[in-house]
C-alpha positions as CSV (number, residue, x, y, z in Angstrom):
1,X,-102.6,-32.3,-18.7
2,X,-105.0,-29.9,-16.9
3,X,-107.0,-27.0,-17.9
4,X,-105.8,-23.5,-16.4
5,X,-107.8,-21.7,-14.4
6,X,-108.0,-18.5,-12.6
7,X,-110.6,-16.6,-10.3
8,X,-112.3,-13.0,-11.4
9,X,-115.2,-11.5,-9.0
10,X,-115.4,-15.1,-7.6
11,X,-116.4,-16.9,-11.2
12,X,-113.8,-19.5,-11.7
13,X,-112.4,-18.8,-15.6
14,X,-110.9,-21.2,-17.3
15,X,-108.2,-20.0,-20.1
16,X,-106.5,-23.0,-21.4
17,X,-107.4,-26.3,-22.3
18,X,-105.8,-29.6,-22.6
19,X,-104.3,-30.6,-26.2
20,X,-107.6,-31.5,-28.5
21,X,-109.8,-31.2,-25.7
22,X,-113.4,-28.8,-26.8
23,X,-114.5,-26.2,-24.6
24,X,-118.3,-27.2,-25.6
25,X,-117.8,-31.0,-24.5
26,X,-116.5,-29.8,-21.2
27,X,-119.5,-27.3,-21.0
28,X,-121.8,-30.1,-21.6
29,X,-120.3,-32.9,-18.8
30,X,-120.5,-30.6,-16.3
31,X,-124.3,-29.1,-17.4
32,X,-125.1,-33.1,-17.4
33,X,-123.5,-33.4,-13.3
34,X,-125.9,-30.3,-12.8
35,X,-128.9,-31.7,-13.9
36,X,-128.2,-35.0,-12.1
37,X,-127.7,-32.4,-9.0
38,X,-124.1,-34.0,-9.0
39,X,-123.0,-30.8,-8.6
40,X,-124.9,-28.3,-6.1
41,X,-121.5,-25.7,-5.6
42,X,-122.3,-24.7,-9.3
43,X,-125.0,-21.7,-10.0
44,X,-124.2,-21.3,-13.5
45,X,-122.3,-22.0,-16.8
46,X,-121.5,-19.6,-19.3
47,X,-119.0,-19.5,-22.7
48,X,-117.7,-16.2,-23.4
49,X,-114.8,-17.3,-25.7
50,X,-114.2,-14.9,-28.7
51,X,-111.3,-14.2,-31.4
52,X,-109.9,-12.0,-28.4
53,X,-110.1,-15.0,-26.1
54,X,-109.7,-18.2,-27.5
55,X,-110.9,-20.1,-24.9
56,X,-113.1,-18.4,-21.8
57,X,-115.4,-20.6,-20.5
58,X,-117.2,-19.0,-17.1
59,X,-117.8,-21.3,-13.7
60,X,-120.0,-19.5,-11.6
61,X,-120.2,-20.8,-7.6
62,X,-123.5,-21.0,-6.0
63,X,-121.9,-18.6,-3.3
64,X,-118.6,-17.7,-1.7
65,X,-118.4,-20.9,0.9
66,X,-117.6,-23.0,-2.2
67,X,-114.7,-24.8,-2.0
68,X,-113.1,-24.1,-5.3
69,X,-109.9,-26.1,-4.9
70,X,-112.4,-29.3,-3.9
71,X,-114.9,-28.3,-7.0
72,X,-112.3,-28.2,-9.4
73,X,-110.5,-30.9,-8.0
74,X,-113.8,-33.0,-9.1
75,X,-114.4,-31.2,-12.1
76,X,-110.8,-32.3,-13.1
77,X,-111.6,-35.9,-12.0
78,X,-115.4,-36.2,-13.6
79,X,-114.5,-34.7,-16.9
80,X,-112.6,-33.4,-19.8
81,X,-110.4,-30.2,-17.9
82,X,-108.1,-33.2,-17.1
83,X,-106.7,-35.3,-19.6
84,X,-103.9,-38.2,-19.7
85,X,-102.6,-39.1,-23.0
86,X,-100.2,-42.2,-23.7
87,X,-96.7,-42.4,-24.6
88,X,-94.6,-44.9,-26.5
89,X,-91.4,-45.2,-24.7
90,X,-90.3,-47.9,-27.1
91,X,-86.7,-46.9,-28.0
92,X,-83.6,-47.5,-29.5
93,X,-81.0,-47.6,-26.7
94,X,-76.9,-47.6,-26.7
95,X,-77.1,-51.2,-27.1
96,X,-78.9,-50.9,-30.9
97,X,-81.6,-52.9,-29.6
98,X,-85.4,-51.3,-29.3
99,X,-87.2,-51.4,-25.7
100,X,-89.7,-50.1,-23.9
101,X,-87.7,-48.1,-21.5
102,X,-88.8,-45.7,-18.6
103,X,-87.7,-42.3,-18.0
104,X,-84.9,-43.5,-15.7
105,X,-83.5,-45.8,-18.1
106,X,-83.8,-43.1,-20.9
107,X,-82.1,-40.2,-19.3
108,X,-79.2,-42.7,-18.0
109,X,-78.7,-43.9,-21.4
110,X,-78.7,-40.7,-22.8
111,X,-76.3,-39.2,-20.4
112,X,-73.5,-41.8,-20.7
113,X,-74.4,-41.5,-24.4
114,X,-73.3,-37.8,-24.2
115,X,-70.6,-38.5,-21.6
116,X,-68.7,-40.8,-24.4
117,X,-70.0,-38.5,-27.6
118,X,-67.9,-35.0,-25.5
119,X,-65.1,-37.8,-24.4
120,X,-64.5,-38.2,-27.9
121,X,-65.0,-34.3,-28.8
122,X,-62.3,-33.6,-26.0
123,X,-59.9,-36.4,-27.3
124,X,-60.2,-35.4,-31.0
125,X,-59.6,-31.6,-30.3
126,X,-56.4,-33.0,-27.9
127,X,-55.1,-34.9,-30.6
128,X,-55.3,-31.9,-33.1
129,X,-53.5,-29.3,-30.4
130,X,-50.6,-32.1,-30.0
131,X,-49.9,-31.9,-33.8
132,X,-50.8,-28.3,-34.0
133,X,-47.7,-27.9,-31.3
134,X,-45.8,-30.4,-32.6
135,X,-45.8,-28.4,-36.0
136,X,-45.2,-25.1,-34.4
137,X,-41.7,-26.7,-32.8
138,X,-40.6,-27.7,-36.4
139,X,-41.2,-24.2,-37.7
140,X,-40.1,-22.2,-34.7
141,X,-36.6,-24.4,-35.9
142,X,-37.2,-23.1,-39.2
143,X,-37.1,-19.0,-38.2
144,X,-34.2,-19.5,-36.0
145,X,-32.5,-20.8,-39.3
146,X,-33.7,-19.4,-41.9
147,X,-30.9,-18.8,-43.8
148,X,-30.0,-22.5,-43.5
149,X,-33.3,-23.3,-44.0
150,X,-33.3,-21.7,-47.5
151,X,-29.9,-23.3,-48.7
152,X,-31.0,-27.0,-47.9
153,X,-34.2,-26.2,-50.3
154,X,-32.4,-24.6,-52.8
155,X,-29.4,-27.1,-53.3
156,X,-30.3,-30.4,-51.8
157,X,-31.7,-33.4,-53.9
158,X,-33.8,-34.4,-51.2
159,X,-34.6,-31.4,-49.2
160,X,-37.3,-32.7,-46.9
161,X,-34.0,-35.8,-45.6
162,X,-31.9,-33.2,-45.1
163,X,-33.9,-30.9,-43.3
164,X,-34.5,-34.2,-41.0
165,X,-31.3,-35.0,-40.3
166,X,-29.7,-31.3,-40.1
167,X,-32.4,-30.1,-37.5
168,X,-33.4,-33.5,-36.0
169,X,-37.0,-32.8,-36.7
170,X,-40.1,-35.1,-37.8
171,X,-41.0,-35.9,-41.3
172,X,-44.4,-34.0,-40.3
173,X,-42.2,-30.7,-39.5
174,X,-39.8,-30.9,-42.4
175,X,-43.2,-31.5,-44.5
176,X,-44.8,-28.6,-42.9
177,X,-42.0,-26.5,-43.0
178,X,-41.5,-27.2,-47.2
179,X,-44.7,-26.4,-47.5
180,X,-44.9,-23.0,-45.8
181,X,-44.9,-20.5,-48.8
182,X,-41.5,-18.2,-49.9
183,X,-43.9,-14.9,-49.0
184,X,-45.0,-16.2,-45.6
185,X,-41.2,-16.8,-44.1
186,X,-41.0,-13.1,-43.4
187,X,-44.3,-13.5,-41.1
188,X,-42.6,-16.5,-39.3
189,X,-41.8,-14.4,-36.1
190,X,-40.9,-16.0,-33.3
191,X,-43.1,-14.2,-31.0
192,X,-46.4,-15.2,-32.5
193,X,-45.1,-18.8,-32.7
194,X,-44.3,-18.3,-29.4
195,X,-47.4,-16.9,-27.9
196,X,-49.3,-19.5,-30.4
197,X,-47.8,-22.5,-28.5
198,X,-48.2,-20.8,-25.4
199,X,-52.0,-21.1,-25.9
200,X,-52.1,-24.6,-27.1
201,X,-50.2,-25.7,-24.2
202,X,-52.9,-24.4,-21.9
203,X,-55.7,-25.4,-23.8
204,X,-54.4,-29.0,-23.9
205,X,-53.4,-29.0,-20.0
206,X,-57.4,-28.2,-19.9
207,X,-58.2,-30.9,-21.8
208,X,-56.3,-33.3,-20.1
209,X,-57.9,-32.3,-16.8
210,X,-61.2,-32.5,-18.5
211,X,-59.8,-36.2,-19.6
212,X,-58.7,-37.6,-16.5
213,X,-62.1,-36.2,-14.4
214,X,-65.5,-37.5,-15.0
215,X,-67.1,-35.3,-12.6
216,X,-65.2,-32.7,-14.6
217,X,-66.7,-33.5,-17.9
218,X,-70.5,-34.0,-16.5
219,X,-69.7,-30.3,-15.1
220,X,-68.8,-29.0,-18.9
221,X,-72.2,-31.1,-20.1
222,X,-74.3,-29.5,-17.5
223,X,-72.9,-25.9,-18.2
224,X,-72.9,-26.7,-22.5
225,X,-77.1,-27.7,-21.9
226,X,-77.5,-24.4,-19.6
227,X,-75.9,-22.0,-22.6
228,X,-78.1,-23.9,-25.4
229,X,-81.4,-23.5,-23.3
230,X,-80.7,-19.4,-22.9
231,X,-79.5,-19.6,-26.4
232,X,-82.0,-21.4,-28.0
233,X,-84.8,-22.4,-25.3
234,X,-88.0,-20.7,-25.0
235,X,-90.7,-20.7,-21.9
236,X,-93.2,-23.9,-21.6
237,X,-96.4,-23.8,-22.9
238,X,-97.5,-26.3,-20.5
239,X,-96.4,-25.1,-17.4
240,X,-95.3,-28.1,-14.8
241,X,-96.6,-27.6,-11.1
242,X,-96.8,-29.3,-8.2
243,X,-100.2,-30.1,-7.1
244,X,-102.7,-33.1,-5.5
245,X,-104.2,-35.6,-8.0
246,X,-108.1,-35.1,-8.7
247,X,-110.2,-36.5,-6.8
248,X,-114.1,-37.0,-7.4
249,X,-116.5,-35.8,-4.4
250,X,-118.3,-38.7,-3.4
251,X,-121.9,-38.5,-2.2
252,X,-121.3,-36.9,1.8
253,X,-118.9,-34.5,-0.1
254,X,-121.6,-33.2,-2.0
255,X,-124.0,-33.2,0.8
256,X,-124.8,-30.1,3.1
257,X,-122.8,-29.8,6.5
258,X,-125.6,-29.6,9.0
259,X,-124.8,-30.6,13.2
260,X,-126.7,-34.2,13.4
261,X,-127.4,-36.1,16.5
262,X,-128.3,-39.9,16.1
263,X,-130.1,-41.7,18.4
264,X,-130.1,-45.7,18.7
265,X,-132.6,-47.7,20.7
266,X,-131.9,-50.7,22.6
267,X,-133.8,-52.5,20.0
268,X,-131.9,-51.1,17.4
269,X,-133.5,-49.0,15.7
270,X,-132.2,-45.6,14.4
271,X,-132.8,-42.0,13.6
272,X,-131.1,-38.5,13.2
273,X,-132.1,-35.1,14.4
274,X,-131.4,-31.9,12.9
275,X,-128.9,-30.0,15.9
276,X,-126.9,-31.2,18.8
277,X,-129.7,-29.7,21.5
278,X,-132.1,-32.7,21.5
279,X,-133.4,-34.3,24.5
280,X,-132.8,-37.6,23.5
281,X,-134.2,-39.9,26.4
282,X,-137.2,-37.8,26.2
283,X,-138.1,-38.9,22.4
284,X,-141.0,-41.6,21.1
285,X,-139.7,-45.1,21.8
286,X,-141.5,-47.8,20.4
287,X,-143.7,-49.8,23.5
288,X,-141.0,-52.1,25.3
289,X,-138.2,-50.0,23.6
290,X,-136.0,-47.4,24.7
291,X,-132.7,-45.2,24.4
292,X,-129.7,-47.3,24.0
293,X,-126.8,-44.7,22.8
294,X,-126.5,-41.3,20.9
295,X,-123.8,-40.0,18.5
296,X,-123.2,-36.0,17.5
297,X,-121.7,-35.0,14.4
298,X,-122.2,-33.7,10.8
299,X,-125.0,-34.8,8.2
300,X,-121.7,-35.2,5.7
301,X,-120.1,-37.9,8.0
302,X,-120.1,-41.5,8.4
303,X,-122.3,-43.3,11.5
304,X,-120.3,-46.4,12.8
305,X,-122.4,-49.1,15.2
306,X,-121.5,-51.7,16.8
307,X,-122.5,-55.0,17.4
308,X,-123.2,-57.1,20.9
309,X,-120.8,-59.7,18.8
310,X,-118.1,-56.9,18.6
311,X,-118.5,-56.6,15.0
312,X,-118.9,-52.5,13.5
313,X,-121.4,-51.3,10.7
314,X,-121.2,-47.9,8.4
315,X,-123.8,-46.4,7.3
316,X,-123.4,-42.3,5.6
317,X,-125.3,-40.2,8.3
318,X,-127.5,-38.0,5.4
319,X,-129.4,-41.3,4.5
320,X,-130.9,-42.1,8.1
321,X,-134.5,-41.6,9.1
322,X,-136.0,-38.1,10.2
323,X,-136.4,-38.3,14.4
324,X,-139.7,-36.7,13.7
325,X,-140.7,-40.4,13.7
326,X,-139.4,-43.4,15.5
327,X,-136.7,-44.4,12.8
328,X,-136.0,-47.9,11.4
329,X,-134.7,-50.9,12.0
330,X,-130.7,-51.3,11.5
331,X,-131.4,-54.8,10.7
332,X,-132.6,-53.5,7.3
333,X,-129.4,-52.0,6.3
334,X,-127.2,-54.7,7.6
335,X,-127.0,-58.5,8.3
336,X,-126.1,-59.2,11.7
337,X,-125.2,-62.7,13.1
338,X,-128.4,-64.3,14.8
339,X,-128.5,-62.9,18.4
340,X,-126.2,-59.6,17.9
341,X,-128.1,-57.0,19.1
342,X,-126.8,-53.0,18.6
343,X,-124.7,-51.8,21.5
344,X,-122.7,-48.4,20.4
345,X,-123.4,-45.6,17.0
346,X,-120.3,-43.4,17.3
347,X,-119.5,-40.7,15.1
348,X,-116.0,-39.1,14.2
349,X,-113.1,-37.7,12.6
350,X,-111.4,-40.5,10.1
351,X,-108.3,-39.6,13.1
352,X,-110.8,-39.5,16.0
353,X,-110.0,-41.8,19.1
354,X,-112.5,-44.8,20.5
355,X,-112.5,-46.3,24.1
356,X,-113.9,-50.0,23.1
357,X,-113.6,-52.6,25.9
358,X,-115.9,-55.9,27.6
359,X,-116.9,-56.6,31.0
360,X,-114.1,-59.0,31.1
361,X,-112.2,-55.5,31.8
362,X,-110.1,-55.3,28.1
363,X,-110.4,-53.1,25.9
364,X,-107.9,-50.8,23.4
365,X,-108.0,-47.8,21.8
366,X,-108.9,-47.6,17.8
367,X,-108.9,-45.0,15.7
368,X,-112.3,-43.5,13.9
369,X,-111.1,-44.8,10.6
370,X,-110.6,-48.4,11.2
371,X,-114.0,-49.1,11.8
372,X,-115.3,-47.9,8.4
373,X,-116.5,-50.9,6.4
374,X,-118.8,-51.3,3.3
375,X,-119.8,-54.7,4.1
376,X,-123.2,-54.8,4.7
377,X,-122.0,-58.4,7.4
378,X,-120.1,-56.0,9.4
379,X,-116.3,-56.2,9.9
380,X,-114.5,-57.8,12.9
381,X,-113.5,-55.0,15.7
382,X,-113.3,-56.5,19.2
383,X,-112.8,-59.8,20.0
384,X,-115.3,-60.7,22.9
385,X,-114.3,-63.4,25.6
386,X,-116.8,-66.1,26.1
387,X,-119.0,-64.7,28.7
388,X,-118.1,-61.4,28.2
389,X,-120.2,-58.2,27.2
390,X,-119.7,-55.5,25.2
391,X,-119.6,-52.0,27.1
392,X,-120.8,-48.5,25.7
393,X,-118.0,-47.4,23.3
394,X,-115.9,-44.0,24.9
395,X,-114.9,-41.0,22.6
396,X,-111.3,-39.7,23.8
397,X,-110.9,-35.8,23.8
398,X,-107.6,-35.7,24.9
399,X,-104.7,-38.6,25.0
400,X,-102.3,-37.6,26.8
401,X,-104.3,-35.6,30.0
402,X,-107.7,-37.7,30.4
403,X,-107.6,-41.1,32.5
404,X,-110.2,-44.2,32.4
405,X,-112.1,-45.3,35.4
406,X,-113.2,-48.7,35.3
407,X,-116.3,-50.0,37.6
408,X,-117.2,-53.5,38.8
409,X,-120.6,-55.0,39.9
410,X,-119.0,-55.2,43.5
411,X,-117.8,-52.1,43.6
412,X,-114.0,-52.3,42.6
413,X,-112.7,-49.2,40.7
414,X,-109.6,-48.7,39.2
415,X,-108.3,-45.4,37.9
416,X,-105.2,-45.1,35.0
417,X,-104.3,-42.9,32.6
418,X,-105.1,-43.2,28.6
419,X,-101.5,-43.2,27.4
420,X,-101.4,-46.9,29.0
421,X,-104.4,-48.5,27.2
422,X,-103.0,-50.2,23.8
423,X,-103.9,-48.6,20.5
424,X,-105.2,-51.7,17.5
425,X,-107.1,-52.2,14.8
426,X,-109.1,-54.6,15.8
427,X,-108.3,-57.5,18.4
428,X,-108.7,-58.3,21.8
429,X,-106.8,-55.4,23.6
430,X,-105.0,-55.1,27.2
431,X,-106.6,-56.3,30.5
432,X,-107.6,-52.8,31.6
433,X,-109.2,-54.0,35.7
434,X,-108.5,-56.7,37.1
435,X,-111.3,-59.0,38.4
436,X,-110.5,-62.6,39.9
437,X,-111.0,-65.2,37.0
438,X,-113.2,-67.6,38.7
439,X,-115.6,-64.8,39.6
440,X,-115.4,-63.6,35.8
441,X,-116.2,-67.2,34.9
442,X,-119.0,-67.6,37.7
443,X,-120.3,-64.5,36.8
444,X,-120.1,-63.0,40.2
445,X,-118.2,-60.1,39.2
446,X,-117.5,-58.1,36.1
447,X,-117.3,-54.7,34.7
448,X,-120.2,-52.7,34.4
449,X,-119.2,-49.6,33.5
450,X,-115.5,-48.0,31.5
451,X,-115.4,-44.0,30.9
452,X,-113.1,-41.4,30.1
453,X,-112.6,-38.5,32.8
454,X,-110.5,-34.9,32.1
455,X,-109.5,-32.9,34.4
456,X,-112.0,-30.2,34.6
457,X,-114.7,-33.0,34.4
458,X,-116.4,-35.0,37.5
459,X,-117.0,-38.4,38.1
460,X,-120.7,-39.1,39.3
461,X,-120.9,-42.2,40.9
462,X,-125.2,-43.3,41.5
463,X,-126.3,-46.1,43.8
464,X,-130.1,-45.8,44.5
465,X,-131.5,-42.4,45.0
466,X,-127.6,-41.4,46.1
467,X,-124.7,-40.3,44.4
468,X,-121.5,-39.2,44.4
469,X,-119.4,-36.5,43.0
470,X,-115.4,-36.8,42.2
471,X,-112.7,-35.1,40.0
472,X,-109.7,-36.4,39.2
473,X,-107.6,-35.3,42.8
474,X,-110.8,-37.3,44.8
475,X,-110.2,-40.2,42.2
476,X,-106.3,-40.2,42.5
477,X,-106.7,-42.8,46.1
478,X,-108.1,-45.3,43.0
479,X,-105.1,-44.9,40.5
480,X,-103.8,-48.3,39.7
481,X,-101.4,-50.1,37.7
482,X,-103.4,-51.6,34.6
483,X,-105.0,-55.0,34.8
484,X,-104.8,-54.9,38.8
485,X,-107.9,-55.1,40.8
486,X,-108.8,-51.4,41.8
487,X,-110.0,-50.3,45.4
488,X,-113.8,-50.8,46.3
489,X,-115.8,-47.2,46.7
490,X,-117.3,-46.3,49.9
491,X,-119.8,-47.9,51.5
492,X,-123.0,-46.8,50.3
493,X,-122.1,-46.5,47.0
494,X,-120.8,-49.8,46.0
495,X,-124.2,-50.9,44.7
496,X,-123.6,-48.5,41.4
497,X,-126.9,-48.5,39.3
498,X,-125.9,-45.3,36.8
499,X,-122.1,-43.7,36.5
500,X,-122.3,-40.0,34.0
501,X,-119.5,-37.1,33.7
502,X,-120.4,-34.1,33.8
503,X,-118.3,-30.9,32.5
């Protein structure tokens, strides 16, 4: 059961509360989430419950961004304004045995209880119209002989025989007829005999529809429970709605929505900037160190990075180090195999869509979601051929329109749309470029650089001091099947040191 609430000059009020719940216990769990600072969205607490009032206890929001439906939606999960009591569905059922049944069970019992209970309702009412009827024959023999009638009663012995075997009738009609009064034969007319067994005669062709019909009879049970509820039913006093279950705000819920850029160093270490404007190559690197990837997003979210070994981390984006310094060390939050060293920190929708693939040239798509983990050892992502590197992780802005261009060591591009890269989990993925095994193995040739391209964005291709600029229509000579080799770029250019996009 959950407390009623409603809103009034944007304080939340709540009116009712669940059965046996106090409105001063609920006051004091949610001052005690205050003073833990557990609950930031609240300004103020106040109970203004009177005789006029019952219960009126005041929620006022720190301002009008609040969230209510996500405050109450903890409030309901963290303390009493929510309340679950237990039931004993131990019964009795049609069998005469007790058991715990479920609601299901119950309400099937019960029905086919009531089926058979107005089954024998219906049979017991036919069974009085047939003798009813089978009466009002006997005496409708009796008016149209009366006079008879009358002269067997007065001179016979055995008046009830005779009137059996003079008229033929039943010893239940001669019965009924000897014991119909002297003063009621004038009020035996034949019409209202008539018009009486013209009514039992319907009634009981009703009830021998009703009989033979069992969709008929749960009909006349649904229809009988309708009347008794406007007869005798009244309105809930716990009303039933349809809503989401509670759910507690965890720590980033509860944590201000700021822009965030973090910045990861090729020695791993880590740090997050205030804004999405920050010159990140042009920040304090430790002596030997330097820039390795960046990450935009929101203080409130989740930071995922990825090890050389293919393996991602979490951390919550709130608790990294200020960028007004030069970070720390990942290697203090989490346990990486011997060796791994930090290649990618992405950050994301839970739904938000990741390029990940090796210089072996596979790769697949995952979702944002999947490489959330709590394990301080990492989790398995991306299984990495022996030999193989890790390449800079790719955000995907748009599925269906954007395509992938894939660069070799020697050159070799290959161009193909996103909708043919695989989407996992984890795993291995899809070849995405092809390069010839034995110069994968030798290490001759491999793939140096994977990104995503849209339409309105251009390719910039750098080899030296030179570079080249191409949008999708230049790149469309390159397009290939996926997992064959690509065509080599121009001479000049197929020594790439640096590949960027640019909007």
């Amino acid at each position: 059961m959950r407390a009623i609430y409603e809103r009034e000059d944007g304080d939340i009020i709540v009116t009712a509360l669940p059965h046996q719940v106090s409105g001063a216990r609920v006051l004091e769990q949610i001052a005690q989430q205050m003073l833990a600072k557990k609950l930031p969205m609240v300004d103020d607490l106040r109970d203004e419950s009177d005789h006029e009032n019952p219960t009126r206890l005041v929620i006022v929001p720190r301002s009008n961004r609040v969230d209510v439906e996500a405050m109450m939606g903890h409030l309901f999960a963290t303390t009493d304004l929510e309340k679950t009591y237990r039931v004993n569905m131990n019964v009795i059922g049609t069998n005469g045995r007790p058991q715990v049944k479920n609601l299901k069970q119950i309400m099937q019992e019960w029905i086919a209880f009531r089926v058979a209970t107005v089954r024998r309702r219906l049979e017991w009412r036919l069974d009085k119209v047939d003798k009813r009827l089978h009466i009002l024959e006997g005496l409708l023999i009796a008016f149209l002989n009366l006079d008879e009638v009358i002269r067997i009663v007065r001179y016979e012995d055995d008046p009830k025989a005779e009137l059996m075997k003079t008229f033929r009738i039943s010893e239940i009609q001669a019965e009924a007829i000897l014991e119909t009064k002297l003063r009621n034969l004038a009020k035996l007319e034949e019409m209202k005999i008539r018009q009486e067994q013209e009514e039992l005669a319907k009634e009981k062709q009703e009830l021998e529809k009703l009989l033979g019909s069992e969709r008929r009879i749960k009909t006349l049970i649904k229809n009988e429970i309708i009347e008794d509820v406007e007869a005798y039913g009244d309105d809930r006093r716990s009303p039933i709605t349809s809503r989401a279950a509670a759910r507690a705000l965890d720590e980033t819920d509860l944590v201000p929505s700021e822009a965030l850029t973090v910045v990861l160093s090729s020695r791993g270490w880590v740090r997050a900037a205030k804004g999405h404007d920050i010159d990140v190559k042009g920040l304090s690197y430790k002596s030997g160190d330097g820039f390795q990837d960046m990450a935009q997003g929101k203080s409130n979210q989740s930071v995922v990075f990825i090890d050389s070994h293919g393996r991602s981390y979490a951390l919550s984006a709130h608790s990294l180090p200020s960028a007004r310094g030069q970070g720390e060390p990942l290697t203090g939050r989490f346990k990486p195999a011997a060796g791994a060293e930090f290649i990618s920190c992405l950050m994301g929708r839970d739904d938000e869509l990741f390029l990940l693939s090796t210089s072996h040239g596979y790769g697949f798509i995952c979702r944002f979601e999947d490489m959330l983990t709590r394990n301080k050892n990492g989790k398995a992502l991306i299984s990495i051929s022996k030999g193989a590197s890790l390449l800079t992780a790719i955000a995907i802005r748009n599925l269906d329109e954007d395509a992938i261009a894939s660069i070799t060591s020697e050159g070799y591009i290959g161009v193909l749309d996103l909708k043919s890269v695989p989407h996992l989990a984890k795993g291995k993925g899809n070849k995405i470029l092809g390069v010839p095994p034995k110069r994968l193995i030798s290490g001759e040739e491999s793939v140096i650089y994977t990104v995503a391209i849209s339409e309105k964005q251009k390719l910039v291709v750098h080899s030296g001091k030179k570079y080249k600029s191409m949008g999708l229509k230049d790149l469309e000579e390159y397009r290939i099947e996926r997992g064959k080799r690509g065509r080599k770029l121009p001479r000049g250019y197929q020594s790439v040191s640096a590949v960027e996009v640019t909007d």
